[in-house]
C-alpha positions in Angstrom: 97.3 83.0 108.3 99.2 80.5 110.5 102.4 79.0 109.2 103.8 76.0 111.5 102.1 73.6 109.1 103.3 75.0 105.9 107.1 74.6 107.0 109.9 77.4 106.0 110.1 79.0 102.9 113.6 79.6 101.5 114.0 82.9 99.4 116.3 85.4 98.5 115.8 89.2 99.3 116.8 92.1 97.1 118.2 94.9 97.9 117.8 94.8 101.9 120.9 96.3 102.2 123.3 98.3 99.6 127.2 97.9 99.7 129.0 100.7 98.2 132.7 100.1 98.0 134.5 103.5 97.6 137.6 104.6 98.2 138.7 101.2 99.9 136.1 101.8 102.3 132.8 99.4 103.0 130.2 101.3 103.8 127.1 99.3 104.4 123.5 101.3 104.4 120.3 99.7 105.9 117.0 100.9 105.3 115.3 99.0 108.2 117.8 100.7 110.6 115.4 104.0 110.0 113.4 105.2 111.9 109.8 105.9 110.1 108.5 109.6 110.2 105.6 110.7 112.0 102.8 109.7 109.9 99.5 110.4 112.1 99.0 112.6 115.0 97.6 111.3 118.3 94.2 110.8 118.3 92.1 113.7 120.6 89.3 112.5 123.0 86.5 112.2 120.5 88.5 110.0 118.4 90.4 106.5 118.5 92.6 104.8 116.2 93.1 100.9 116.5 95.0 98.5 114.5 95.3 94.5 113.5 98.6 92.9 112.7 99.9 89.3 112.1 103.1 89.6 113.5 104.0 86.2 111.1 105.6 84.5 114.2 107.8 81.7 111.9 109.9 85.0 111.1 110.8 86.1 114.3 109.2 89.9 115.0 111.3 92.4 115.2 109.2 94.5 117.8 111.3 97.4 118.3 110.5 97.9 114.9 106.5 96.9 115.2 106.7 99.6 117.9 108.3 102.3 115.6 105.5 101.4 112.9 102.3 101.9 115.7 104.0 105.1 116.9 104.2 106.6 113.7 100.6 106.1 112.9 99.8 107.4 116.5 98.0 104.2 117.5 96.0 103.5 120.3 95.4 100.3 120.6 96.9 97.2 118.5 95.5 93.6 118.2 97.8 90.6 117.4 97.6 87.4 115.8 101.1 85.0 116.1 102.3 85.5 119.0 104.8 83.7 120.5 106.0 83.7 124.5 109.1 81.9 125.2 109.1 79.4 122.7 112.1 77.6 120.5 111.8 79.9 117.3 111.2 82.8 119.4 113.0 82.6 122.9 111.1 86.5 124.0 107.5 87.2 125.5 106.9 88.8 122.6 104.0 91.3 123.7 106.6 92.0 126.9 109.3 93.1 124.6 106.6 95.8 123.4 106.0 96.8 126.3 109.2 97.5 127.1 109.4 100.0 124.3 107.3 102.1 127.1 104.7 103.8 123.8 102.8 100.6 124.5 103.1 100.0 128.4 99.6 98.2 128.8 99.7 94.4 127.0 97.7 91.4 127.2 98.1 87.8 125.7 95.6 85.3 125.4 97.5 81.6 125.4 95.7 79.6 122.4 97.7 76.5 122.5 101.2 75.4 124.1 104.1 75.3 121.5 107.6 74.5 121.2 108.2 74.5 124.8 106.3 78.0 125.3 103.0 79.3 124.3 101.1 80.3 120.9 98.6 82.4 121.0 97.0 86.6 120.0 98.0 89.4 121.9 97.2 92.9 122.8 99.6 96.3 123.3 97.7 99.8 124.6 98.7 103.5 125.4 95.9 103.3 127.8 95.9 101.6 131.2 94.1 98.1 130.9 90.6 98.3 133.3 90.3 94.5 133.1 90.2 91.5 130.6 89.1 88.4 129.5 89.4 85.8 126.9 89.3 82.4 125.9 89.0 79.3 123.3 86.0 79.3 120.9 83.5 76.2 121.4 84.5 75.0 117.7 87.8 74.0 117.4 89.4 74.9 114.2 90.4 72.1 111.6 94.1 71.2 113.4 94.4 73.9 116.2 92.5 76.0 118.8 91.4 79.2 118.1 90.8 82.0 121.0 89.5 85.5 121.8 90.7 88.3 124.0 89.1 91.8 125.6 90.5 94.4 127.0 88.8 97.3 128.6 90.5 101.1 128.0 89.1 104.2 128.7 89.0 107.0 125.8 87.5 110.5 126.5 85.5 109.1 129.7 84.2 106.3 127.4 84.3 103.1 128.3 85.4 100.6 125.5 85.9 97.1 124.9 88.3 95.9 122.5 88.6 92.4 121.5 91.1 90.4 119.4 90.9 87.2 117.7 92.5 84.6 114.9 89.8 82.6 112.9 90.3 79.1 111.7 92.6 79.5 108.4 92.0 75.9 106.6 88.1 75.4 107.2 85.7 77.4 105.9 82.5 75.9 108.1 84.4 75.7 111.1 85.9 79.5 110.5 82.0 80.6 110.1 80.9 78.6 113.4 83.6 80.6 115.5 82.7 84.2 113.2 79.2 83.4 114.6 80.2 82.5 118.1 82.4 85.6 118.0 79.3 87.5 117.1 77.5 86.2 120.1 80.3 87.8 122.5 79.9 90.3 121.4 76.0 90.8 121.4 76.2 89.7 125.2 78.8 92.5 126.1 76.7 95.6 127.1 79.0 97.7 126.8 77.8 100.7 124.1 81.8 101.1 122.5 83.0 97.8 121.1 85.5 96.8 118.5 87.0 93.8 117.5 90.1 93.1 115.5 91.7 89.9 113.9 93.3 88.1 111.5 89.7 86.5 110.1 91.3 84.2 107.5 88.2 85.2 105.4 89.8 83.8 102.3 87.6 82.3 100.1 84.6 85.0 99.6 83.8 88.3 101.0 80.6 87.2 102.1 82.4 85.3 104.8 82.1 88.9 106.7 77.9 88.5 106.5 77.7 87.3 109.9 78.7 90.6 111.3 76.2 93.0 109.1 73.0 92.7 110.9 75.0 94.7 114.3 78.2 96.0 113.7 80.7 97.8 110.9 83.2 96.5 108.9 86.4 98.5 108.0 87.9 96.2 105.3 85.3 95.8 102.8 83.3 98.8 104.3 80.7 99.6 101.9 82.2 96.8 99.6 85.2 98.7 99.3 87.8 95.6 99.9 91.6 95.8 100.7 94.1 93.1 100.6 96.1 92.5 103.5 98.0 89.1 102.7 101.0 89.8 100.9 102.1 86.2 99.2 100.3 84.3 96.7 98.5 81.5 97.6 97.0 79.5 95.4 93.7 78.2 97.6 93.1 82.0 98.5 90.7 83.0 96.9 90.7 86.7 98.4 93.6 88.5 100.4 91.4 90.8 102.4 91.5 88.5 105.2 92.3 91.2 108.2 89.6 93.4 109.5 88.3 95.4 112.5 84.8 95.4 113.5 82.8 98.0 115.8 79.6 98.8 116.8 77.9 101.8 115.0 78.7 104.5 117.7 81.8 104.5 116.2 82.2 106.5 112.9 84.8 105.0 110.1 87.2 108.3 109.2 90.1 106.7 107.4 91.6 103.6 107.5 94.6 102.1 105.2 96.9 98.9 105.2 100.3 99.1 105.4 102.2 96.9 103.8 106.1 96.5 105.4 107.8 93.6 104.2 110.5 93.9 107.1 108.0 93.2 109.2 105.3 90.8 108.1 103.4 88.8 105.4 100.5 90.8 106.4 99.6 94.7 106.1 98.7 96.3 109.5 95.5 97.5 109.1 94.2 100.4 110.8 91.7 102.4 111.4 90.4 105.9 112.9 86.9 106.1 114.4 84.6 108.9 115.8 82.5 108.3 119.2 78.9 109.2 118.5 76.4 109.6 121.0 73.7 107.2 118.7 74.2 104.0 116.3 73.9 105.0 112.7 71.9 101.8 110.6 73.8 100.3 107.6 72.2 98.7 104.4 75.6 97.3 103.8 73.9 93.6 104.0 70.7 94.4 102.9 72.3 96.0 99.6 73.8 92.7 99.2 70.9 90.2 99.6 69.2 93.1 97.3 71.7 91.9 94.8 71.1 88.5 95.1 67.6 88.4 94.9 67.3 90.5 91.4 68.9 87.0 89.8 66.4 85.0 90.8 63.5 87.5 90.9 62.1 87.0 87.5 61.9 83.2 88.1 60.5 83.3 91.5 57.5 85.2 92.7 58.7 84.5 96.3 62.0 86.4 96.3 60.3 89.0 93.8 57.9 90.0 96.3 60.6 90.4 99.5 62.3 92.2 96.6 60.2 95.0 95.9 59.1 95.3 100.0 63.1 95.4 100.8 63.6 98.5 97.6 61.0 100.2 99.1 62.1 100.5 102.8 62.1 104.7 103.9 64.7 106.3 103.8 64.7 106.7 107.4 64.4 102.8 108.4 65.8 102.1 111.7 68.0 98.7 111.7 65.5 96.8 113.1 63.3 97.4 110.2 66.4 97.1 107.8 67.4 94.1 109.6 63.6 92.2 109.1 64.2 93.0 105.5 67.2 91.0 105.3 66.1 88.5 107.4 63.0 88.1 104.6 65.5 88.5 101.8 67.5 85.6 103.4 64.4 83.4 104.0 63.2 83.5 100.5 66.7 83.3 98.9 67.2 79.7 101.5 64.0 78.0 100.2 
């Protein structure tokens, strides 16, 4: 979620740091000055673990510490959203300073607008030398700012992937789902087999926001409707929190994933994610399951949507997407007119 339009908020924070006053002497003990324990192993050849994090650019990243938090969950690749290079509130190339930590050597930044005398925009940090990459700004503005995609290629195992980053619209719901859509056209035209996307999606409003992806690719937050909440405030027009994500094509198997929520460090949870390379896409129902659900409301009133209905329940067990995919598309038709 952006915040140069929604100004500072003041607060108080509790307990960041204890004083203990004993013996005459001040002894001041900081939790943050820690360095977090090992919490994943690296990933071997057959395996790749990726993450998304809003580095919440209005409180000035700390990213010796975002690099202590990737290299305890062994990641491979991060994608983030606020990022700042040389501006007033942050005077630092922020995805340089990571680099400079020498886990992440490999970075990328994709400029989405110019701000404060610098640039605003997502950016990219790797353990794996950068092949080549590209980006740009999405054809549908967003309601008061641009909004922009990255891709880096990385090689994993003797695999080829491309990774790509982007920050959705936050304010308008249409606009968000025109760029969700273009985004999904990227990717369609990218022929490479490996591909995953992360992002701040600013999906806030319904988890069906997500739908656009279904038909091709996997979702890890809200995976088999199984939703996690990334966004850590309240807000009262959010109407869901789950609004980070990472998307992939279906070579790439979901083992684990989890957010992890540090305070210290952002408004957001860093989501991540461990996959498997297969040699084959598995199909999904995901979607399908939830048109399915949609269409038994209306299919005692409508003979229509009963009769899509019954042919969708009825798909074998063995359906490749395609055929799943032409029982959505029916579900959707019906539930339309």
């Amino acid at each position: 979620m952006d915040k140069q339009k929604k100004g500072l908020i003041l607060g108080f924070s509790i307990m960041a740091a204890i004083i203990v006053i004993l013996a005459g002497t001040l002894i001041y003990v900081s939790q943050a000055s820690k360095t977090p324990e090992t919490v994943c192993q690296p990933t071997d050849s057959n395996h790749i673990r990726i993450a998304t994090f809003n580095l919440a650019a209005y409180d000035h990243p700390k990213m010796k510490r975002v690099n202590q938090q990737l290299e305890a969950y062994a990641i491979d690749v991060a994608g983030f959203q606020e990022v700042d290079k040389f501006t007033k509130r942050n005077k630092r190339d922020l995805m340089q300073d990571l680099a400079e930590c020498e886990i992440y050597p490999y970075v990328d930044f994709q400029k989405r607008f110019d701000y404060q005398g610098g640039e605003y925009g997502i950016g990219m940090a790797s353990n794996m030398e950068i092949a080549k990459r590209s980006g740009g700004l999405f054809a549908q503005a967003g309601e008061t700012e641009v909004c922009a995609w990255e891709m880096i290629s990385v090689q994993k195992g003797g695999r080829v992937v491309h990774i790509y980053n982007t920050h959705f619209d936050w304010l308008n719901k249409e606009k968000r789902r025109a760029q969700i859509c273009e985004m999904v056209e990227i990717l369609n035209s990218d022929s490479c087999p490996y591909k995953i996307l992360t992002g701040d999606f600013n999906t806030d409003q319904d988890y069906r926001e997500c739908d656009p992806f279904l038909k091709n690719y996997n979702i890890t937050n809200g995976y088999n409707g199984n939703w996690v909440d990334t966004y850590n405030e309240e807000d009262e027009n959010m109407k869901v929190y789950a609004i980070d994500n990472i998307v992939t094509t279906r070579n790439l198997r979901l083992v684990k994933s989890e957010a992890v929520k540090n305070s210290k460090l952002s408004d957001h949870s860093m989501l991540y994610a461990e996959f498997e390379f297969l040699d084959e896409k598995m199909p999904s129902r995901q979607l399908l399951e939830s048109y399915i659900a949609d269409a038994q409301a209306l299919a005692s009133s409508d003979p229509e949507v009963r009769g899509a209905l019954i042919l969708a329940r009825h798909l074998r067990e063995d359906a490749s997407q395609v055929e799943i995919n032409l029982a959505v598309e029916a579900l959707e038709k019906v539930l339309e007119d």
